[in-house]
N, CA, C and O atoms as a Tinker XYZ file with bonds, in Angstrom:
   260  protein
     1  N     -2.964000   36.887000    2.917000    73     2
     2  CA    -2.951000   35.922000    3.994000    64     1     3
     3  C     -2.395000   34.593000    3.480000    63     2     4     5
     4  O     -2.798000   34.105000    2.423000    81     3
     5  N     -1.397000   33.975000    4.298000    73     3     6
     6  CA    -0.659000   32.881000    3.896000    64     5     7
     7  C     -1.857000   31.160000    4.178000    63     6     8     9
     8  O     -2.565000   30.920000    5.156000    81     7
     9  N     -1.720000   30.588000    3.344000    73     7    10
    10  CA    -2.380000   29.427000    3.487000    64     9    11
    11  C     -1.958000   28.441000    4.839000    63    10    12    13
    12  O     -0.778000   28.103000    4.929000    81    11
    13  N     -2.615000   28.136000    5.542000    73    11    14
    14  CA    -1.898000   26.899000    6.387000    64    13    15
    15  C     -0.939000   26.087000    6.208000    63    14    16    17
    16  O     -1.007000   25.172000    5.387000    81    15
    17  N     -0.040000   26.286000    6.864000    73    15    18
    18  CA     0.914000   24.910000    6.532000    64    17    19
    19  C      0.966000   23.088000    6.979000    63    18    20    21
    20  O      0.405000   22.546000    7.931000    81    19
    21  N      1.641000   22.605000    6.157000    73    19    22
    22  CA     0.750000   21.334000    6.703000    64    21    23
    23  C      1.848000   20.114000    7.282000    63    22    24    25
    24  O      2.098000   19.018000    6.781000    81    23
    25  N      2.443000   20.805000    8.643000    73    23    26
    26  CA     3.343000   20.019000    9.263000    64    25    27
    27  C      4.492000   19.620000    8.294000    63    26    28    29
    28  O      5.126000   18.592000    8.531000    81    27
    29  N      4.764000   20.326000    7.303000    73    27    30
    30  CA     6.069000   19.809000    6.823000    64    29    31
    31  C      6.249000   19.214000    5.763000    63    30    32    33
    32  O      7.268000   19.333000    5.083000    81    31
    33  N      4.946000   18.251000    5.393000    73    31    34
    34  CA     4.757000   17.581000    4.281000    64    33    35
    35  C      4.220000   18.577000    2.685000    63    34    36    37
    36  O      3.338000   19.369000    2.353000    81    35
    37  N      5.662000   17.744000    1.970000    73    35    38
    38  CA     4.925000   18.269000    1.064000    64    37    39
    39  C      3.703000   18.288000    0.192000    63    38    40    41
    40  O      2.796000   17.608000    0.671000    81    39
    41  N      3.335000   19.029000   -1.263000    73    39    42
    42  CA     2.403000   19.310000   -1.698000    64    41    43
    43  C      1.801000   17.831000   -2.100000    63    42    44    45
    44  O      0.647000   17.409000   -2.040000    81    43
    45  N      2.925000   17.257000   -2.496000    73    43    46
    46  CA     2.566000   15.590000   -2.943000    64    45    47
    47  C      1.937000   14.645000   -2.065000    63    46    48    49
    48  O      0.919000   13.962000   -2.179000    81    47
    49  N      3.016000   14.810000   -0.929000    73    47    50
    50  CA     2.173000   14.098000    0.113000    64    49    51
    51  C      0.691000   14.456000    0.956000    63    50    52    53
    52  O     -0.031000   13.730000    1.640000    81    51
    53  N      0.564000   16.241000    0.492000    73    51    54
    54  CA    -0.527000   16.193000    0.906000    64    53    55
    55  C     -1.640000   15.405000    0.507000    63    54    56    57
    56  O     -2.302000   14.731000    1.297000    81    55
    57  N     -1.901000   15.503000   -1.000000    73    55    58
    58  CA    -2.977000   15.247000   -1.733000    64    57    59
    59  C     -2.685000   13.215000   -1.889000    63    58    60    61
    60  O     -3.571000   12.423000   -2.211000    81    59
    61  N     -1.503000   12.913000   -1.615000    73    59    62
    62  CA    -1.683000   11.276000   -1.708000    64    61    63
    63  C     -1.419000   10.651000   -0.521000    63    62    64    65
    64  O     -0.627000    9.709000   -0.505000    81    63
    65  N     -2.113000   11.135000    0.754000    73    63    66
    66  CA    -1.973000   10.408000    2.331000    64    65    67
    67  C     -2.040000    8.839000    1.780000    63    66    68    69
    68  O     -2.469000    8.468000    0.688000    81    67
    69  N     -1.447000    7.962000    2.938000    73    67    70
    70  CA    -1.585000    6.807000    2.511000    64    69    71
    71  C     -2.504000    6.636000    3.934000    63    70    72    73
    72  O     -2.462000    7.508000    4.802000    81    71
    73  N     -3.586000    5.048000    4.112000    73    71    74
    74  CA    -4.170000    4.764000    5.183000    64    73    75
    75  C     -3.300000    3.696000    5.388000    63    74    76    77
    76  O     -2.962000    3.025000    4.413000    81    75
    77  N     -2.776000    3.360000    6.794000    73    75    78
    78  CA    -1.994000    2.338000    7.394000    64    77    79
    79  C     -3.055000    1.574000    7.719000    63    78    80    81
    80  O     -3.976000    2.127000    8.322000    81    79
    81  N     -3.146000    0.305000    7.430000    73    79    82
    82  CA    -3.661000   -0.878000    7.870000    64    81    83
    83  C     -2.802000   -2.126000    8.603000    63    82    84    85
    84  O     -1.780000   -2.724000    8.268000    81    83
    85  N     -3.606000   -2.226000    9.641000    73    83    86
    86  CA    -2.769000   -3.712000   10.472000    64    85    87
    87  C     -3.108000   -4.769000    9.875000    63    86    88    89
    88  O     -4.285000   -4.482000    9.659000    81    87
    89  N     -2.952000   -5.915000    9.383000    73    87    90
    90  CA    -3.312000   -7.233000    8.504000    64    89    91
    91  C     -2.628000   -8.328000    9.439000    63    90    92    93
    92  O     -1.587000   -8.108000   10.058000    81    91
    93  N     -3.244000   -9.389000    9.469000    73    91    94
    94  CA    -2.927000  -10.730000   10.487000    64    93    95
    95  C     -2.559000  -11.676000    8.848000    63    94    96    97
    96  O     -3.247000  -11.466000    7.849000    81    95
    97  N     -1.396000  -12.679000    8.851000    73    95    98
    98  CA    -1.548000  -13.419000    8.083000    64    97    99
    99  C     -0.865000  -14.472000    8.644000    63    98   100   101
   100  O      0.010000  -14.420000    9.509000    81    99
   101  N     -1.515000  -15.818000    7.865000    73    99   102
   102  CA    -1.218000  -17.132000    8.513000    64   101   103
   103  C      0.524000  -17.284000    8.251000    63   102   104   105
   104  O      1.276000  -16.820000    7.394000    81   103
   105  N      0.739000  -18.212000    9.497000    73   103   106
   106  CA     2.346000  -17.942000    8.873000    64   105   107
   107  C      3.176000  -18.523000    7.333000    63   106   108   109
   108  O      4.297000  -18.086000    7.072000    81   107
   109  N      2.628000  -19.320000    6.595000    73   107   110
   110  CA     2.919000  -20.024000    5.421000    64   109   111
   111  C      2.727000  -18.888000    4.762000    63   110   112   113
   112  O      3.578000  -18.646000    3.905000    81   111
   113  N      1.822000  -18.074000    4.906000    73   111   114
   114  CA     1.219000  -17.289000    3.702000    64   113   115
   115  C      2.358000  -15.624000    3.886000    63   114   116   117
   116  O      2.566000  -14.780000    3.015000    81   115
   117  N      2.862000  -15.655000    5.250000    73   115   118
   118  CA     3.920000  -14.446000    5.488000    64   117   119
   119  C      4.845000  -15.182000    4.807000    63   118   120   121
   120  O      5.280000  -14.753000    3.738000    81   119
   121  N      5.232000  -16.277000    5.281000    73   119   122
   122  CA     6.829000  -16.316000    4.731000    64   121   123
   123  C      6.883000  -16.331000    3.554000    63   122   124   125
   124  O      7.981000  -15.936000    3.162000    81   123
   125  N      5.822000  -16.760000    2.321000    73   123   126
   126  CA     5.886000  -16.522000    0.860000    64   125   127
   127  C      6.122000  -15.250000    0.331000    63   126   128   129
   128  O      6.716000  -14.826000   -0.660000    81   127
   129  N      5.184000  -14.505000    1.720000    73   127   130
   130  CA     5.571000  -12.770000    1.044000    64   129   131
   131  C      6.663000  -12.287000    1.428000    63   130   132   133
   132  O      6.943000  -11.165000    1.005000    81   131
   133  N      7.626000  -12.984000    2.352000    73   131   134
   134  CA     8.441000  -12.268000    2.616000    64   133   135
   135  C     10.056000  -12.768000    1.364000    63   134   136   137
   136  O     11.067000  -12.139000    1.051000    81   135
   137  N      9.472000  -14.332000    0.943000    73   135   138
   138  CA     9.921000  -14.498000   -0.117000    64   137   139
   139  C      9.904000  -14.008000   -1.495000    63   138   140   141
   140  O     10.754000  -14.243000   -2.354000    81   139
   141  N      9.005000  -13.408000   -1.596000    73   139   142
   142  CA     8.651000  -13.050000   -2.707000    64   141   143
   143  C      9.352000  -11.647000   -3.146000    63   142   144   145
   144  O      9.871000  -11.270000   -4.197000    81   143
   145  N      9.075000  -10.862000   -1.497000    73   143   146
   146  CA     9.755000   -9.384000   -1.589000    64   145   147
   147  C     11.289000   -9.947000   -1.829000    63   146   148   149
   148  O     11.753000   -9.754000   -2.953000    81   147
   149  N     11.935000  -10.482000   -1.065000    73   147   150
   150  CA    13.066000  -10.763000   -1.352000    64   149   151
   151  C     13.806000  -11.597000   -2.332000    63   150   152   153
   152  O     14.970000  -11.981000   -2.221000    81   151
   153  N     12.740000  -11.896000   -3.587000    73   151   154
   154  CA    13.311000  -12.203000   -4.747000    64   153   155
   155  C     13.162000  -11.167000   -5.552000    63   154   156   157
   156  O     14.000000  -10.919000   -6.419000    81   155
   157  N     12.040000  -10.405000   -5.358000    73   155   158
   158  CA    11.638000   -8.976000   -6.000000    64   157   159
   159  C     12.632000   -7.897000   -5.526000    63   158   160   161
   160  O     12.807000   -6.888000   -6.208000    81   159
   161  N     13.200000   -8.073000   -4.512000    73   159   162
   162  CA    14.210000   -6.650000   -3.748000    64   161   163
   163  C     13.377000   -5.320000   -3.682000    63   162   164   165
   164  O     13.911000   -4.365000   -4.247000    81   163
   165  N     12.174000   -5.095000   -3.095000    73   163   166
   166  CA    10.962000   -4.471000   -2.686000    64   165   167
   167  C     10.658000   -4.857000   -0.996000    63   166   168   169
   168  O     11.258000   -5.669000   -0.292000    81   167
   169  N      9.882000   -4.252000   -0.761000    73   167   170
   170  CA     9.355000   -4.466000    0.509000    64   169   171
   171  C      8.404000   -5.509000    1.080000    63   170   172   173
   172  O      7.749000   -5.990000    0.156000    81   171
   173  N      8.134000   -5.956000    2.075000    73   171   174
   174  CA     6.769000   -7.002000    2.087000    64   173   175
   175  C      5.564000   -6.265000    1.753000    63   174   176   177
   176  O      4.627000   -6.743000    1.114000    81   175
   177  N      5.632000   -4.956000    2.257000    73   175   178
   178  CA     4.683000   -3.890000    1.912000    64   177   179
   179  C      4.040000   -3.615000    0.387000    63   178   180   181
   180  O      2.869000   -3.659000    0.010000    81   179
   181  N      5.042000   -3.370000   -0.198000    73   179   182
   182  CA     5.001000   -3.285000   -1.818000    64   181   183
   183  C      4.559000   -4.683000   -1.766000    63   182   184   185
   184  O      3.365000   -4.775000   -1.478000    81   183
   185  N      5.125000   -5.733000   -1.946000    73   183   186
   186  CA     3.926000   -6.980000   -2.245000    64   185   187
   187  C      3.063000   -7.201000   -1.981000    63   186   188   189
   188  O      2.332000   -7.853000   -2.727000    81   187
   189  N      2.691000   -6.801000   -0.834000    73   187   190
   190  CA     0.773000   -6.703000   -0.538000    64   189   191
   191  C     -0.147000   -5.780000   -1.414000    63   190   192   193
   192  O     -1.189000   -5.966000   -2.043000    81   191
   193  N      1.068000   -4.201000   -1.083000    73   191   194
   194  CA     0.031000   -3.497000   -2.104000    64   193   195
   195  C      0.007000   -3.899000   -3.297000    63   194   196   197
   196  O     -1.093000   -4.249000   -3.723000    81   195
   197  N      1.027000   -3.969000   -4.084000    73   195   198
   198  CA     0.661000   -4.922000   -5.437000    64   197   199
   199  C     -0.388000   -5.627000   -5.838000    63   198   200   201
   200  O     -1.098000   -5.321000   -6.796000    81   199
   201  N     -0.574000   -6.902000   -4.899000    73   199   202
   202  CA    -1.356000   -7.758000   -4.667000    64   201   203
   203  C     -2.188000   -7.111000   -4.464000    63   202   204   205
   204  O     -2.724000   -7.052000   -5.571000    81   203
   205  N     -2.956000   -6.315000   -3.588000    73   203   206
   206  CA    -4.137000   -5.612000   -3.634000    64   205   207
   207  C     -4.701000   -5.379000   -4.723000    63   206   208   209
   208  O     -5.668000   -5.913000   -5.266000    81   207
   209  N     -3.848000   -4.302000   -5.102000    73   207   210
   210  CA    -4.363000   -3.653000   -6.297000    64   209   211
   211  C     -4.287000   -4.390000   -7.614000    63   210   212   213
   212  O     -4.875000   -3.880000   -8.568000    81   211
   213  N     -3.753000   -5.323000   -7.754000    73   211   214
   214  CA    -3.967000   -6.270000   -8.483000    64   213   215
   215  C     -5.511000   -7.287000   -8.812000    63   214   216   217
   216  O     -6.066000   -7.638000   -9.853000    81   215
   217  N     -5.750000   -7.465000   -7.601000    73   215   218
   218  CA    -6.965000   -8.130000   -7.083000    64   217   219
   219  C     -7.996000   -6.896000   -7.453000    63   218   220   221
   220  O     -8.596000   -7.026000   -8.520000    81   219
   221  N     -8.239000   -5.802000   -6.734000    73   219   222
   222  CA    -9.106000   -4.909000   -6.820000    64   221   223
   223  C     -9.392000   -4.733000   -8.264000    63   222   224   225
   224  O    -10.550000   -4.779000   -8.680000    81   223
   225  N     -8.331000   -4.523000   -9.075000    73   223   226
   226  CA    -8.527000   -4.732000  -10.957000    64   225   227
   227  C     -9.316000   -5.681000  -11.239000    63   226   228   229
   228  O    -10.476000   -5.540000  -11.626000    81   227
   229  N     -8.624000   -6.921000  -11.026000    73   227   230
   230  CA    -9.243000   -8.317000  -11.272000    64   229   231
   231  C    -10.934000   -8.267000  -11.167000    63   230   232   233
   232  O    -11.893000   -8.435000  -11.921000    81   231
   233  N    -10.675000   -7.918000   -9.708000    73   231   234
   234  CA   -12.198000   -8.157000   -9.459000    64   233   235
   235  C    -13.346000   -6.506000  -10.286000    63   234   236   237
   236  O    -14.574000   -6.591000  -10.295000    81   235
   237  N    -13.055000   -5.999000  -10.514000    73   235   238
   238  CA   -13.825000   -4.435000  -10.646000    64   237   239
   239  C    -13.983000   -3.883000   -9.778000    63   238   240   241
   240  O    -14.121000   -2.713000  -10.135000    81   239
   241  N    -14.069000   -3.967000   -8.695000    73   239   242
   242  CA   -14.797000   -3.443000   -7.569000    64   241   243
   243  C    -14.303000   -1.916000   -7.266000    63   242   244   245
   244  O    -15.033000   -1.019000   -6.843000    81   243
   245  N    -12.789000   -1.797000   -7.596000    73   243   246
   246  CA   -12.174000   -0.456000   -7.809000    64   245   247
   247  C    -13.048000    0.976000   -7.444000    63   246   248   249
   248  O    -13.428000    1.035000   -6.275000    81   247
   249  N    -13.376000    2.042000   -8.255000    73   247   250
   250  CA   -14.224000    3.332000   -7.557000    64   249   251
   251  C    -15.708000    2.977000   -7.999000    63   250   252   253
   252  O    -16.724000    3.378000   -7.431000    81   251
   253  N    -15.640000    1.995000   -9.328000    73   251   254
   254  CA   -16.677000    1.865000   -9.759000    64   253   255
   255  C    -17.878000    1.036000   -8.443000    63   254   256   257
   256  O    -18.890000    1.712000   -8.260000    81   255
   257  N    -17.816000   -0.011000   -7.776000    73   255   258
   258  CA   -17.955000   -0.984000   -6.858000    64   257   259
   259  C    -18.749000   -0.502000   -5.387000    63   258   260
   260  O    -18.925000   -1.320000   -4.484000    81   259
């Protein structure tokens, strides 16, 4: 018996779904990120997550938390 298939995505993407989050930011604080991506040549996206996970280190809070 064949395993389920899973709409298309592959094996990688199965096991690393990403969660989409909506985020509000003040406008001074967008246009830095949008500066920032575009000195970096990355996404605004990638600079948040960065920043996240940057922070989440910083702080410990990570799986341990």
């Amino acid at each position: 018996m064949k395993g389920k298939r899973s709409q298309g995505r592959s094996l990688k993407a199965q096991k690393k779904a990403a969660v989409r989050a909506s985020i509000t930011f003040p406008p001074d604080l967008y246009e830095a990120l949008e500066k920032t991506a575009q000195q970096k040549k990355v996404s605004l996206a990638w600079v948040v997550r960065d920043a996240a996970e940057k922070y989440v280190a910083r702080t410990d809070v990570g799986e341990n938390g």
